[in-house]
C-alpha atoms as a printed R data frame, in Angstrom:
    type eleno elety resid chain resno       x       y       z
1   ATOM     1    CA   UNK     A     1 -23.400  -7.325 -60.009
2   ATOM     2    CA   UNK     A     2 -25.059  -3.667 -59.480
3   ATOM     3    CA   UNK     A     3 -28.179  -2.396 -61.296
4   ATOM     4    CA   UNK     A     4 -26.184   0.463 -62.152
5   ATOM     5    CA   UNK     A     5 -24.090  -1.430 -64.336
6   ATOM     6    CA   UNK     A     6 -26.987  -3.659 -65.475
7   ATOM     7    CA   UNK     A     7 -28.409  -0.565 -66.679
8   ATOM     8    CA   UNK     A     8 -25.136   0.771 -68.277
9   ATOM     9    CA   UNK     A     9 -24.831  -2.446 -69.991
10  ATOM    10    CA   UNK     A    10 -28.543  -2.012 -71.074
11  ATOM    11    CA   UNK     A    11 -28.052   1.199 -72.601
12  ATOM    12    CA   UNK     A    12 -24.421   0.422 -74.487
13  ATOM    13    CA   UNK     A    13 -26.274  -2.581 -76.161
14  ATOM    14    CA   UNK     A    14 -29.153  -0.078 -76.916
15  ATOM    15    CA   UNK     A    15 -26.932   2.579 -78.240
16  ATOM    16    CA   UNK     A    16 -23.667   0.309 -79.668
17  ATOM    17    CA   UNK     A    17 -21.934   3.325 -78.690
18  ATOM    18    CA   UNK     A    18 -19.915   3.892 -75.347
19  ATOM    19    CA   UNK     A    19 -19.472   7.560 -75.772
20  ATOM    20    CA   UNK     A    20 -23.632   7.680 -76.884
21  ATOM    21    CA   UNK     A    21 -24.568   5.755 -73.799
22  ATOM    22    CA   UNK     A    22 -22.386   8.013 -71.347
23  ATOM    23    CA   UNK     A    23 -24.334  10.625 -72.965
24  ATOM    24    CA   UNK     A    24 -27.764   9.464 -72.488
25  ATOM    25    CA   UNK     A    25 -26.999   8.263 -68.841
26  ATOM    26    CA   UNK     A    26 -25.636  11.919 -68.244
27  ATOM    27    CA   UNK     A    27 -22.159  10.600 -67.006
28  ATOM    28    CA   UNK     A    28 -19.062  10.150 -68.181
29  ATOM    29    CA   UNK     A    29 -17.386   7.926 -71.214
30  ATOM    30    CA   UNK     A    30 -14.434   5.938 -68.859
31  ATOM    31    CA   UNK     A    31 -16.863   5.909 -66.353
32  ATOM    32    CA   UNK     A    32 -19.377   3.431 -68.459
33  ATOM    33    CA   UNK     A    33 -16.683   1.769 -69.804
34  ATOM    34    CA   UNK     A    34 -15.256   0.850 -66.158
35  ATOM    35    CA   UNK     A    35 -18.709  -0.635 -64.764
36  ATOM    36    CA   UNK     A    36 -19.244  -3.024 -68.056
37  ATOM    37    CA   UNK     A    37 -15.719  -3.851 -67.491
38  ATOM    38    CA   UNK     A    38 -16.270  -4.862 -63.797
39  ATOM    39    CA   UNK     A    39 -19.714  -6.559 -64.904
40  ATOM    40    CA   UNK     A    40 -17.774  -8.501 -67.549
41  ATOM    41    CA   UNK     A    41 -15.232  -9.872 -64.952
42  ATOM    42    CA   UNK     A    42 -18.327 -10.770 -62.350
43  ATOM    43    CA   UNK     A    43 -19.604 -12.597 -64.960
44  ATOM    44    CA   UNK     A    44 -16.357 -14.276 -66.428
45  ATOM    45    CA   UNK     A    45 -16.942 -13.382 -69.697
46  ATOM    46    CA   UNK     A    46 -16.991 -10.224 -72.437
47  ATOM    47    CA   UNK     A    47 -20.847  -9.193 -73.365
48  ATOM    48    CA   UNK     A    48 -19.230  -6.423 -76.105
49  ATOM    49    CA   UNK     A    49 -16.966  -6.906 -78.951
50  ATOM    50    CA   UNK     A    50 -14.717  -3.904 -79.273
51  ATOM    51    CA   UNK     A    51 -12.829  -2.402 -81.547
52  ATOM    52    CA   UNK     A    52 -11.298   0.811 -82.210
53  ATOM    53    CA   UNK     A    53 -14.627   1.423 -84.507
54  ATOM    54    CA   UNK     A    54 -17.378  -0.395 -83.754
55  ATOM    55    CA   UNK     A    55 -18.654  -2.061 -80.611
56  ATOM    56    CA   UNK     A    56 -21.450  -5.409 -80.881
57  ATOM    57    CA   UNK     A    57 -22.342  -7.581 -78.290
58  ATOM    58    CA   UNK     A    58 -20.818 -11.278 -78.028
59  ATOM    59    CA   UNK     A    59 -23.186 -14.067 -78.214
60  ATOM    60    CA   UNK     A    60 -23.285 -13.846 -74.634
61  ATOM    61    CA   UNK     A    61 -23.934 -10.158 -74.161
62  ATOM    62    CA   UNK     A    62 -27.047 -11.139 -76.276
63  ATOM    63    CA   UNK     A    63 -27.864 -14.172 -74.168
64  ATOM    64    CA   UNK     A    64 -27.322 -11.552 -71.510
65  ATOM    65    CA   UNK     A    65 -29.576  -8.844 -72.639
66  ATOM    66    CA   UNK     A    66 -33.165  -9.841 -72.235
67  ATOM    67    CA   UNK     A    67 -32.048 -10.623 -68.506
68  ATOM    68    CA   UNK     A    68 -30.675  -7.518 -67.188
69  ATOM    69    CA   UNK     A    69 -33.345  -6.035 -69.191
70  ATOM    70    CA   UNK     A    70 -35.823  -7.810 -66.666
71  ATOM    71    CA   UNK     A    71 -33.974  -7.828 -63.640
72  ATOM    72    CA   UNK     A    72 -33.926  -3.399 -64.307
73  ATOM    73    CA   UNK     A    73 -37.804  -3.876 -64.741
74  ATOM    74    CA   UNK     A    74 -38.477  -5.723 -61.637
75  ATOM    75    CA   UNK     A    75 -36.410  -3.195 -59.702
76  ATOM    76    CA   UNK     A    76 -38.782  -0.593 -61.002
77  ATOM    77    CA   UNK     A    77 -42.012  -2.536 -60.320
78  ATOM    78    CA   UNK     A    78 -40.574  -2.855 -56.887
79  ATOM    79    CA   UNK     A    79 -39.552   0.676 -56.611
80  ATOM    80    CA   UNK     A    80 -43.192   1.301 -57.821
81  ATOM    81    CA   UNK     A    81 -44.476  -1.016 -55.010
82  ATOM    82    CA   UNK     A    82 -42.852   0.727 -52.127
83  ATOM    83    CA   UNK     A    83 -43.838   4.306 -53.734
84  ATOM    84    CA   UNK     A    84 -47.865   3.612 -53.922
85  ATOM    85    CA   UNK     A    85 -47.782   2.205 -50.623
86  ATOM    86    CA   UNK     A    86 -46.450   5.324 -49.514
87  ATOM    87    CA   UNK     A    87 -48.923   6.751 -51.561
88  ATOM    88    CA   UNK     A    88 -51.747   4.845 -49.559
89  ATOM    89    CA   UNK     A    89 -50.130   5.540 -46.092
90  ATOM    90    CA   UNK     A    90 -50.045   9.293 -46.670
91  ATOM    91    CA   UNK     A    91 -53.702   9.185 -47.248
92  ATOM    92    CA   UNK     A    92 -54.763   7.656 -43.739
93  ATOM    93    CA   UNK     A    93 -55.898  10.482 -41.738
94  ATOM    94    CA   UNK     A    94 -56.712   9.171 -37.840
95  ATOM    95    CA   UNK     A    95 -59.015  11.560 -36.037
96  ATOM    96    CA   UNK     A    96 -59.594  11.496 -32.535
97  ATOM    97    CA   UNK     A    97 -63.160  11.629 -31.399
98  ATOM    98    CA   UNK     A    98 -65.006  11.571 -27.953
99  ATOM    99    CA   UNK     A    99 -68.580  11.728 -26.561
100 ATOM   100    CA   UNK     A   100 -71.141  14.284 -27.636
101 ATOM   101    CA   UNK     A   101 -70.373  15.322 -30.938
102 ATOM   102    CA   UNK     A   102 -72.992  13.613 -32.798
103 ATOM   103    CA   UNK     A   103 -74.498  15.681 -35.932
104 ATOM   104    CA   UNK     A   104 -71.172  17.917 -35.753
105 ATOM   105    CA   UNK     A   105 -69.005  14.597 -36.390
106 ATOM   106    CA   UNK     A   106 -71.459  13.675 -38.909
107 ATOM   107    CA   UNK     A   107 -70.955  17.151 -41.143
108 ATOM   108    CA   UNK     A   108 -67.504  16.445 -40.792
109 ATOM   109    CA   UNK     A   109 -67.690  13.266 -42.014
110 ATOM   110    CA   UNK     A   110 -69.695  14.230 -45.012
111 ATOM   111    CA   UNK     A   111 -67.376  17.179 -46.134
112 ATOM   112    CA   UNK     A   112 -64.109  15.256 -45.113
113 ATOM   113    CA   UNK     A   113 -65.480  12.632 -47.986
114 ATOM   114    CA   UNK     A   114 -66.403  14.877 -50.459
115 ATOM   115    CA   UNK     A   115 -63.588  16.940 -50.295
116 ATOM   116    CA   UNK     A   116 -61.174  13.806 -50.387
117 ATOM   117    CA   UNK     A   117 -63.134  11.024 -51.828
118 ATOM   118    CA   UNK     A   118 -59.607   9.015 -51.991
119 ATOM   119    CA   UNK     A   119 -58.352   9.337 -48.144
120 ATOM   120    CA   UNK     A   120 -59.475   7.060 -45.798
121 ATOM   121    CA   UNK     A   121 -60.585   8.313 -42.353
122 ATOM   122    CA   UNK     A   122 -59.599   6.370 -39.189
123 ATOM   123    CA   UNK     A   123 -61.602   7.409 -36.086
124 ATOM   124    CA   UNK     A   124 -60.056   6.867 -32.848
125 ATOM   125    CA   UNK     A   125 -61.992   7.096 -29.801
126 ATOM   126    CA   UNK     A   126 -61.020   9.192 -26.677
127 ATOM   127    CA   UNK     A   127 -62.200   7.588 -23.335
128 ATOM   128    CA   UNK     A   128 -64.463   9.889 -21.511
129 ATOM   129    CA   UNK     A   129 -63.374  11.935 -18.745
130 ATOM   130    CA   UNK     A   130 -63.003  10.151 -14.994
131 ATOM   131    CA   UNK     A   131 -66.065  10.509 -13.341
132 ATOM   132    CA   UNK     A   132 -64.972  13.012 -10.327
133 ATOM   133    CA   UNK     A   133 -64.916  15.555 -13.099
134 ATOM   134    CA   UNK     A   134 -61.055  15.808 -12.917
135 ATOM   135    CA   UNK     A   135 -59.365  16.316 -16.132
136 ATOM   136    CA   UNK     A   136 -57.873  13.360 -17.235
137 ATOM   137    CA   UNK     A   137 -54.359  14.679 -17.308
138 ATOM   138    CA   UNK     A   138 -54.556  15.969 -14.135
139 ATOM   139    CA   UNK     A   139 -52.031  15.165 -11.735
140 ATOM   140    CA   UNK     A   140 -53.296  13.010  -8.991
141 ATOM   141    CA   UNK     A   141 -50.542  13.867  -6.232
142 ATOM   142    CA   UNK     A   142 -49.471  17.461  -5.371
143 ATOM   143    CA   UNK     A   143 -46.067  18.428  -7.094
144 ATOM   144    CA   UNK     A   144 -43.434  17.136  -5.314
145 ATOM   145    CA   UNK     A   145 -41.578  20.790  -4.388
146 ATOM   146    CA   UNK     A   146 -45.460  21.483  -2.732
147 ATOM   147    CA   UNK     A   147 -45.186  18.301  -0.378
148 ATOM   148    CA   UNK     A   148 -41.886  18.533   0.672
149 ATOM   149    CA   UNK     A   149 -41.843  22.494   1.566
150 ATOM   150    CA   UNK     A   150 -42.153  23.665   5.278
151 ATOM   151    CA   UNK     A   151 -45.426  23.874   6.472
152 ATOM   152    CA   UNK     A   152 -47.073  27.187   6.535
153 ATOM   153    CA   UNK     A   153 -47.798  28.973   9.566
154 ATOM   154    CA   UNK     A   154 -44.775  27.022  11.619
155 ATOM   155    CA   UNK     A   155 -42.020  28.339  13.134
């Protein structure tokens, strides 16, 4: 069982109509018909009385009905779920900090809040600098090519 054919299943009982329903779901007629077919056989039983004229649902399609109606509403609210946590995720902002930048950091702070009231600010702090006064991404060794040349001045 698929929620696409829950929700073709949906609309036919909505619409009594296979060609209306195809419409409204923007696909093809056979197409709408296969899927209910293939729902009716997971099921073991016909949800739509057919004829050449008319279509109705069986007692079971209306047994049916209310379900698949929930099960395509929980999908959604789950769907929904995922999308505002997105929502709430794209709204972190992480800024690095270090030492020193008192009353600056504090007008940032202030404008960064009124200027997006919803975000939420995550401030990460940078350790300071080592104390020989050698950046900390320095490299502490020469480059290799510089310790393994010939030594100047030698011959």
């Amino acid at each position: 069982m698929e929620l696409r054919q829950l929700r073709y299943f949906v609309v036919v009982a909505e619409e009594l109509h296979f060609g209306r329903a195809a419409e409204r779901l923007h696909i093809v007629q056979p197409a709408v018909s296969q899927q209910v077919r293939r729902l009716e056989r997971s099921l073991g039983t016909e949800l739509f009385a057919r004829t050449t004229r008319t279509v109705s649902l069986t007692e079971a399609g209306k047994r049916f009905l209310p379900h698949a109606r929930a099960v395509l509403a929980a999908a959604e609210r789950a769907a929904d779920a995922v999308a505002d946590f997105r929502a709430e995720r794209a709204r972190l902002v992480r800024l690095g900090t270090s030492d020193g930048l008192g009353d600056r950091l504090d007008g940032f702070l202030a404008a960064f809040t009124r200027l997006a009231p919803d975000a939420q600010l995550e401030l990460v702090h940078a350790p300071p600098p080592p104390a020989s006064g050698r950046s900390a991404t320095a490299p502490s060794t020469p480059p290799s090519s510089a310790a393994t040349g010939p030594p100047t001045g030698s011959t």
